[in-house]
N, C-alpha and C positions, 0 to 999 in steps of 0.2 A: 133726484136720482131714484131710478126703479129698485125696491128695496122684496125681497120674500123670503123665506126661511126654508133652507135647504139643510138637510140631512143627509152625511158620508155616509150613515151606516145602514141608512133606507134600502133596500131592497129595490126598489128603482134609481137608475142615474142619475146622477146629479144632470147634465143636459137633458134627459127628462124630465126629471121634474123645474127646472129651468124655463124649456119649453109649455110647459103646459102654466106655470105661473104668467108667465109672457102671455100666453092663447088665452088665457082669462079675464088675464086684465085688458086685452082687447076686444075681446067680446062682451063684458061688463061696462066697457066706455070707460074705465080708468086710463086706459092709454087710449088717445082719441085719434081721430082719421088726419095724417097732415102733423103727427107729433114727432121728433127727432126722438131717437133712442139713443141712449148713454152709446158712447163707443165700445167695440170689445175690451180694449184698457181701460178703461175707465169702470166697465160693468163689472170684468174680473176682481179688479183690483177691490172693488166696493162688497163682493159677496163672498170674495177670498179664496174663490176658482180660479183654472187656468183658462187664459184666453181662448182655448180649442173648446172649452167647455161652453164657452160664449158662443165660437162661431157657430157649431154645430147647430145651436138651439136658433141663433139669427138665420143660418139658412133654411132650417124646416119651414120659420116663420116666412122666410123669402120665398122658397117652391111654392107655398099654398096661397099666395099673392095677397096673405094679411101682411106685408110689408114688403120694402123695394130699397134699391141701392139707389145713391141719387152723385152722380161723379162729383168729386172733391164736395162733397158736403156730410154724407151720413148715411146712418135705415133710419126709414120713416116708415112710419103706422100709411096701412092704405085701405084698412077695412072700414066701406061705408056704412054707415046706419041708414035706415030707408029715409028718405026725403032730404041727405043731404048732396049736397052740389059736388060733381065729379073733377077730378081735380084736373087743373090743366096743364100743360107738359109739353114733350114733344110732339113733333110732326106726324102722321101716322108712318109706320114703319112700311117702306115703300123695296128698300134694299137688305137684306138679314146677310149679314156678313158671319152668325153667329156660329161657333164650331159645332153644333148638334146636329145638323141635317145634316140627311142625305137623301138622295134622288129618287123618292117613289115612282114620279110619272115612270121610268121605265123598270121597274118592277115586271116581271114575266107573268100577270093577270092570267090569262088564258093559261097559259102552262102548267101555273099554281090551281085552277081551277078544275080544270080535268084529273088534278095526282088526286085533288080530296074527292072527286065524285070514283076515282079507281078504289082508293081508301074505302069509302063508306059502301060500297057495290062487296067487297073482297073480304073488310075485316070487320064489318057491322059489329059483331056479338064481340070478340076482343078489344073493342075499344071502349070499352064500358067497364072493365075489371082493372083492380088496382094495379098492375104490372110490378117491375121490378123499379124501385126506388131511384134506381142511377139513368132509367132511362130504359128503351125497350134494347132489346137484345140487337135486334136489325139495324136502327138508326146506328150506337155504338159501336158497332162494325164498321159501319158506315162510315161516320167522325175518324176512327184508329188510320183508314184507308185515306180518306183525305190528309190530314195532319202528318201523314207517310210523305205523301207527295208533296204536299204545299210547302209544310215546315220542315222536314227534315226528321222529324220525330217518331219515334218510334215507341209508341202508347197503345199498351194491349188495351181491347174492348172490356173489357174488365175490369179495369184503371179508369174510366171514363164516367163522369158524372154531368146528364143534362140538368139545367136549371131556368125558371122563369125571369132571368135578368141575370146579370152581375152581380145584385148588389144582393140577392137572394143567395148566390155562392161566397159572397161574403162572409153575410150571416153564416152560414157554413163550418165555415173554414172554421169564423172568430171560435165557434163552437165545437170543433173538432183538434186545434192544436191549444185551446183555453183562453181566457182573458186574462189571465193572468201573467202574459207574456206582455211585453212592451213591442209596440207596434211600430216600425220605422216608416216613414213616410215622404216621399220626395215634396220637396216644398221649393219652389212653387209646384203644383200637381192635381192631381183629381179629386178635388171636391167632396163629392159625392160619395165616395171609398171612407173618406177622412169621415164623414158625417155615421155611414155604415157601422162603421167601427165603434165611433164615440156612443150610440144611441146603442148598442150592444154592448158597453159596459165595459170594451178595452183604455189601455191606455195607449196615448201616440205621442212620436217624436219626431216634429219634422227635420229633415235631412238637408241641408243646402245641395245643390249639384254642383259640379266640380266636370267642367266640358260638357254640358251638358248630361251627364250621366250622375247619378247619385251618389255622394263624395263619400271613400269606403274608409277615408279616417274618421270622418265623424258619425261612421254608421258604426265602426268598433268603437268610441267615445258613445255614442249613447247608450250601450249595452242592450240594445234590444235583441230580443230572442224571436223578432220576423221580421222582413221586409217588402213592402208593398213597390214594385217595380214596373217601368211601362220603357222596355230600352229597347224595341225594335220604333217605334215614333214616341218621345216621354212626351206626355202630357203636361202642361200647353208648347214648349221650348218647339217641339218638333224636331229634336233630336235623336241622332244614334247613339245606344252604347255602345263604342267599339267593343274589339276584342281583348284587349287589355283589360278593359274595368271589367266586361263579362270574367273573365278568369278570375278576379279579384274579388267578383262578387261571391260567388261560387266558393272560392276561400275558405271567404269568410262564413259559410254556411258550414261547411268541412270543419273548422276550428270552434267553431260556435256550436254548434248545434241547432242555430237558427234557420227559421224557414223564409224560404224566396215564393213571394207571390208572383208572379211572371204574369201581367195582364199584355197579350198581344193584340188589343182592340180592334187596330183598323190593319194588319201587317198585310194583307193581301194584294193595295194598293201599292205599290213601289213602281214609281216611273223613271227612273235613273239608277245608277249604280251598283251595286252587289250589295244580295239579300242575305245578309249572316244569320245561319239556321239562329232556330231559337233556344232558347237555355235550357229547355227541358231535354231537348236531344241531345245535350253534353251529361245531364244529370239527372236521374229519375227521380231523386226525391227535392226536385222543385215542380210548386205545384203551378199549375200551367190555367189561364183562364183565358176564353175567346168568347166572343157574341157575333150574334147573325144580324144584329142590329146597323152596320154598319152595312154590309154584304149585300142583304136582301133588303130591309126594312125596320127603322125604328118601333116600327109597332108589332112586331112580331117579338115579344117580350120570350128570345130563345138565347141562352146562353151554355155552354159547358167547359168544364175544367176538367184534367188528367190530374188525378190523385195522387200519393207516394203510395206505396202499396199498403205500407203499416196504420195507411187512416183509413184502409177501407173497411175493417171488422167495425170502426166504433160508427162510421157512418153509416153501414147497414142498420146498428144497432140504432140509431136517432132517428130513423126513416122508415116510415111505411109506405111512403108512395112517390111520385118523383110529382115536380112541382108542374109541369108542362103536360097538359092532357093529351091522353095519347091516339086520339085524331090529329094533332099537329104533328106528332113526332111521327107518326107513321105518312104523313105528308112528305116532310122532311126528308123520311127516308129515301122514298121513291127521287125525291129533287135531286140526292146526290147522288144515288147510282142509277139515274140515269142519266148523268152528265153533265144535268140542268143549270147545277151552280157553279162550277169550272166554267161555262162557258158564260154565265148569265156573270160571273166575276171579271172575264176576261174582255166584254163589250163596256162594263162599267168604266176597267182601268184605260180604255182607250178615252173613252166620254169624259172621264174628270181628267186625263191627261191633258187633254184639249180646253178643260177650264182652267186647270191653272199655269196654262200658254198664255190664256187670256188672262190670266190675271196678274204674268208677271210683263205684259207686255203693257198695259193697263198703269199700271202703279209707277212704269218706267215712264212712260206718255205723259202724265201725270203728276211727275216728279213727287211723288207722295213721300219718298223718303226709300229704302234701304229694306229690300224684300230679303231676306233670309236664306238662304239655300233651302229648299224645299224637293227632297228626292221622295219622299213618301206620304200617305197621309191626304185627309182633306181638309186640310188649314193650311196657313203660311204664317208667317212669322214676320210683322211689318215692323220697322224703328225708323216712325215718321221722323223729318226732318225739321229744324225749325230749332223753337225753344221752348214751347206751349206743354205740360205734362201729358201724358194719357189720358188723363181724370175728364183734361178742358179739351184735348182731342174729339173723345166720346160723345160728349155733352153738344159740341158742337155739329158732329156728322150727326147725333140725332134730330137735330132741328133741322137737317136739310132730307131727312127719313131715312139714316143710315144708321145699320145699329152695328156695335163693333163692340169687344171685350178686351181689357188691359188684361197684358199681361199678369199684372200684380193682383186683377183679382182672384188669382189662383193662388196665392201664396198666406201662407201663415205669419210671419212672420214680416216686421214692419221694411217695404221696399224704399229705394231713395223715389222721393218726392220729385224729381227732373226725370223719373220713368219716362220714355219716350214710345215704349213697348206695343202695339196691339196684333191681334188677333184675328185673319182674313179665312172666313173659310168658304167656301167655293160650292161644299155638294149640290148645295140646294139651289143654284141659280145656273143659268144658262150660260154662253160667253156673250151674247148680247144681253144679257142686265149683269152682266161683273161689268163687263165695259162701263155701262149707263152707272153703275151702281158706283165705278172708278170714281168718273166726272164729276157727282155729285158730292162724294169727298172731296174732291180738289175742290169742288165751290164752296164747300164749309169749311175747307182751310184755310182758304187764299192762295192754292199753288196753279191755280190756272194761270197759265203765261208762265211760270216762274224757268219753266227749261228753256224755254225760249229767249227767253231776256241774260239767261249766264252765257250764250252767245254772241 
């Protein structure tokens, strides 16, 4: 058992310094390449942390690919030393089924190319000065006008904060309403937010959902004083909060004093049914986050959030500059008034509409199992059929080069073992490789032929 000596009262977090005990002993060769790591219960329980304490530090250790998830077995150690043998595995990944993409090839190249040579022709000399911390004056006008239209919202330019990612306005936030507040957290849910938080020195409480929305008895049972929420598509379910649990949620901010993080990730895409404005246009003081990551391009590291008005004195005071240099944002600018992204958003929704036609026709052909209702969003929601877990689902479409994510490995808290759950997401492939990428699940299930023979 991996044993180090951690300090509450350290000035670093305990998942800090977690993590860097862990990152040592594998770059020292104490922990070797090809070694199973203690489980998160088993790690907690041995150093007398909470299990979130564990994950957080196992996923830093999993992003930087010094370790890997391995279905129904463990994390393993994967960092080589030079001259040893590379391990062997899966098939090369031929189909990415994974929910992160999205569709660069059509990206507007040209279009984005000529706003930066207008940019640097126009505003050469101001793009080299610190500007205003929240973002340049134009772009933020810009955002309050979109967010008018799209969501419903009604968010002065002035309430408006650009940031380098998400997880940059996390930090943020954690730092502007305190860590000393207990952090509600939908579980199963977003990773990556959970990890933000822990690595900045909050505490978290995951939340069960309850209809798929965040269950608001036991978000008033945990007593936390914020909640992290994703209720126009939740993360991974792919579900709506209706309008019920929104008022409910809202409540419970009203009664509490607690803050609602409102992440509207991907809410642009909706191919079916009615778009329920977002929460921030019922209530100004829930704070509002969106990214262009989805939109435009994952590598265009641009995100921003609408503020309650009472954080924007302490956030001028924490900021001297804003995190996105402002040759993008004056890029940016130009992209949305002149129409660029309304309409670069409205060819997308038609393109992924038509992949996940193909993908629900795909899975039916295929008898793969039990696709989810998928009105928004670029994932689906599969409950393969059979008897076989997620774990041996996984494990098997990656040996025929399909890679796919269980539900459960979004979740904190320990799921039933007969999980049948995965995760189809569509940005990144065409409708002829979801097709191909179908077929090739069905031959690492064994459900080829199988609709055919219940007739």
């Amino acid at each position: 058992m991996f044993t180090c000596n951690l300090n509450p009262k350290a000035r670093q977090t305990l998942c800090d310094q977690l993590y860097d005990a862990l990152r040592g002993a594998i770059a020292a060769g104490r922990l070797r390449d090809g070694e199973k790591l203690p489980s998160k219960r088993e790690l907690a329980a041995h150093l007398g942390v909470s299990t979130s304490t564990v994950e957080a530090a196992y996923g830093r250790l999993n992003e930087e690919g010094l370790c890997e998830s391995r279905p129904r077995s463990g994390l393993y150690v994967t960092f080589r030393q030079e001259g040893s043998p590379e391990l062997s595995g899966a098939a090369e990944i031929r189909w990415d089924f994974g929910t992160g993409a999205a569709d660069a090839k059509h990206f507007p190249y040209a279009t984005w190319a000529h706003l930066m040579r207008e940019t640097l022709s126009a505003r050469s000399a101001d793009l080299l000065s610190a500007g205003d911390p929240r973002g340049s004056a134009g772009l933020r006008l810009a955002l309050s006008g979109l967010l008018r239209r799209l969501r419903g919202i009604e968010a002065a330019p002035d309430t408006l904060v650009l940031g380098a990612g998400t997880e940059v306005l996390v930090s943020d936030i954690l730092a502007l309403i305190g860590r000393d507040r207990l952090f509600a957290v939908e579980d199963p849910g977003y990773p990556r937010v959970r990890r933000i938080l822990l690595a900045g020195g909050a505490r978290i409480a995951p939340v069960p959902l309850s209809g798929g929305a965040v269950d608001i008895r036991e978000l008033y049972r945990s007593g936390a004083g914020a909640v992290y929420v994703t209720p126009s598509h939740q993360f991974p379910t792919g579900a709506e909060m209706d309008e019920a649990r929104r008022a409910a949620l809202l409540s419970w901010a009203r009664e509490t004093g607690g803050y609602i993080l409102e992440d509207d990730y991907d809410s642009e895409f909706r191919f079916d049914g009615k778009n329920i404005p977002a929460m921030r246009g019922r209530d100004a003081r829930v704070i509002y986050l969106n990214t262009f990551s989805r939109t435009l391009a994952p590598g265009l590291r641009m995100s921003f959030m609408a503020l309650p008005e009472q954080l924007l004195p302490r956030f001028l005071e924490m900021h001297a500059a804003c995190s996105v240099p402002a040759f993008e944002q004056e890029t940016l600018e130009r992209f949305i008034t002149g129409g660029y992204l309304e309409r670069h958003i409205a060819r997308m929704r038609t393109l992924y509409r038509a992949r996940l036609k193909a993908l629900r026709q795909g899975a039916e052909a295929c008898a793969l199992g039990r696709l989810h209702p998928c009105d928004a969003g670029l994932y689906a929601l599969l409950e393969a059929g059979g008897k076989a877990p997620a774990t041996e689902l996984v494990s098997l479409a990656a040996k025929e080069g399909v890679r796919l994510t269980r539900l459960a490995d979004y979740a904190m808290m320990e799921e039933d073992g007969d999980d049948r759950r995965v995760l189809l997401g569509f940005a990144g492939m065409d409708e002829d490789e979801i097709t191909a990428g179908l077929a090739a699940l069905a031959r690492a299930w064994g459900t080829v032929g199988q609709k055919q023979n219940r007739h």
